[in-house]
C-alpha positions in Angstrom: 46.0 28.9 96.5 49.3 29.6 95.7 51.1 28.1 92.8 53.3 25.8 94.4 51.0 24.2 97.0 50.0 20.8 96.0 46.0 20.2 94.9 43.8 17.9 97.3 44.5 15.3 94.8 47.5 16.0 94.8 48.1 15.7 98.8 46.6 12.2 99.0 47.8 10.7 95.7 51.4 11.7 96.8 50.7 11.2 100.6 52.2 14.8 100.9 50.0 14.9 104.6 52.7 11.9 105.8 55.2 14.9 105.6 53.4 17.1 107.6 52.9 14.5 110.5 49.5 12.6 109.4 49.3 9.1 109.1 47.3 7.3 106.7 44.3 6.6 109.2 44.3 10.9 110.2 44.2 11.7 107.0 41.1 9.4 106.1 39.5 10.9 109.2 40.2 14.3 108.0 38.5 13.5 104.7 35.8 11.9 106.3 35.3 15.2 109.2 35.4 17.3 106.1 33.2 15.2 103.6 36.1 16.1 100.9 39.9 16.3 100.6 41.4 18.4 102.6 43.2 21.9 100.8 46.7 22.3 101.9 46.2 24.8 104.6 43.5 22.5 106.2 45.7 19.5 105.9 48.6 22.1 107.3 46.3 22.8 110.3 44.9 19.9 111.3 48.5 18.3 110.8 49.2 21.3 113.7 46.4 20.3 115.6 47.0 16.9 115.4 50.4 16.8 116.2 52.3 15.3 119.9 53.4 19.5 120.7 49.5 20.4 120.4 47.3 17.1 121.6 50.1 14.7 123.1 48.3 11.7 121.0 51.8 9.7 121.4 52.1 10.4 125.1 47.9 10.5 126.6 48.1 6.9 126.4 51.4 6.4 128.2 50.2 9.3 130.8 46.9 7.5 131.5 49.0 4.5 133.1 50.1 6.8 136.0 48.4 7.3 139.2 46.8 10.6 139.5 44.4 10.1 142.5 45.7 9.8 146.5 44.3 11.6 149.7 48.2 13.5 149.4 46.8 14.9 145.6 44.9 18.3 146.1 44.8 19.3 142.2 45.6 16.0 139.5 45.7 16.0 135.9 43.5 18.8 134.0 45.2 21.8 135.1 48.1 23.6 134.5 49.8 22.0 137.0 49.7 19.2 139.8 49.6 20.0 143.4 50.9 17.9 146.3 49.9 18.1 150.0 53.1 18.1 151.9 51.8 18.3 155.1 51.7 21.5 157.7 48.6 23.2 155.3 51.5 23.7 151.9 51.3 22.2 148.6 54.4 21.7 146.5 53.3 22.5 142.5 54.7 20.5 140.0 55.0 21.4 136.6 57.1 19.6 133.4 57.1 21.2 130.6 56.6 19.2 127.8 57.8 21.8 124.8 61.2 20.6 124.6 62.0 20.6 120.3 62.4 24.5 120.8 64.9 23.4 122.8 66.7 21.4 120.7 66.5 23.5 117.8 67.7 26.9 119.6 68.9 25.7 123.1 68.7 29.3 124.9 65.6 30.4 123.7 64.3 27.2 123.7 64.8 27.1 127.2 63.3 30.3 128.3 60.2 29.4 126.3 60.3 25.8 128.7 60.8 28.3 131.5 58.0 30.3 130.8 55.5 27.6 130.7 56.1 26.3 133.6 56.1 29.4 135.4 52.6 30.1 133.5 51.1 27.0 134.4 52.7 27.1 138.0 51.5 30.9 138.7 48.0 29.7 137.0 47.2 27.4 140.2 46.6 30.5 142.3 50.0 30.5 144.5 50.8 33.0 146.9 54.7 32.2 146.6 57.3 30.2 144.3 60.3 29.2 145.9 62.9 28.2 143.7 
């Protein structure tokens, strides 16, 4: 442990895991998971874990209201991306990426690390041919 990193008592009496993305409820969950306090580095990686970039637990709920299921949906939620029949034996793949603080924070390289994804994800669904 470094010097400077807060003790487990230290995290909870001064609610340091609120900083890192936690709420109150996590972190009992985390104490509970663990039997203990959580160190800083565990609270810093469940906080990663944890957080909307790594297990969307602000937008799962919101996503679950959507349709996902049609005779026109060959591949729904679960994958890397969605796939559409659009008649004549082609599929149209549909991919938004979701990554967008990198963005924000440094706008081109933000953007080509959006761009990457969804190529990833697109190219990860087996197709013969993007056309962009």
């Amino acid at each position: 442990m470094q010097a400077n990193e807060p003790t487990a008592i230290q995290i909870e009496a001064n609610k340091v895991y609120l900083e890192m993305g936690l709420t109150d409820s996590e972190y009992g969950l985390i104490v509970s998971i663990l039997g203990r306090k959580p160190n800083y580095t565990e609270t810093g990686l469940f906080s990663v874990m944890w957080s909307e970039h790594c297990s969307y637990k602000n937008s799962k709920p919101v996503l679950k209201k959507f349709p996902t299921e049609g005779k026109q949906v060959l591949q729904g939620p679960g994958e890397g991306a969605g796939i559409v029949d659009i008649g004549d034996g082609l599929g149209v793949a549909f991919k938004v990426e979701s990554h967008n603080h990198p963005s924000y924070v440094e706008p081109y390289q933000g953007a080509a690390t959006g761009v990457g994804g969804i190529i990833r994800d697109v190219f990860s669904m087996g197709l013969a041919r993007l056309l962009c």
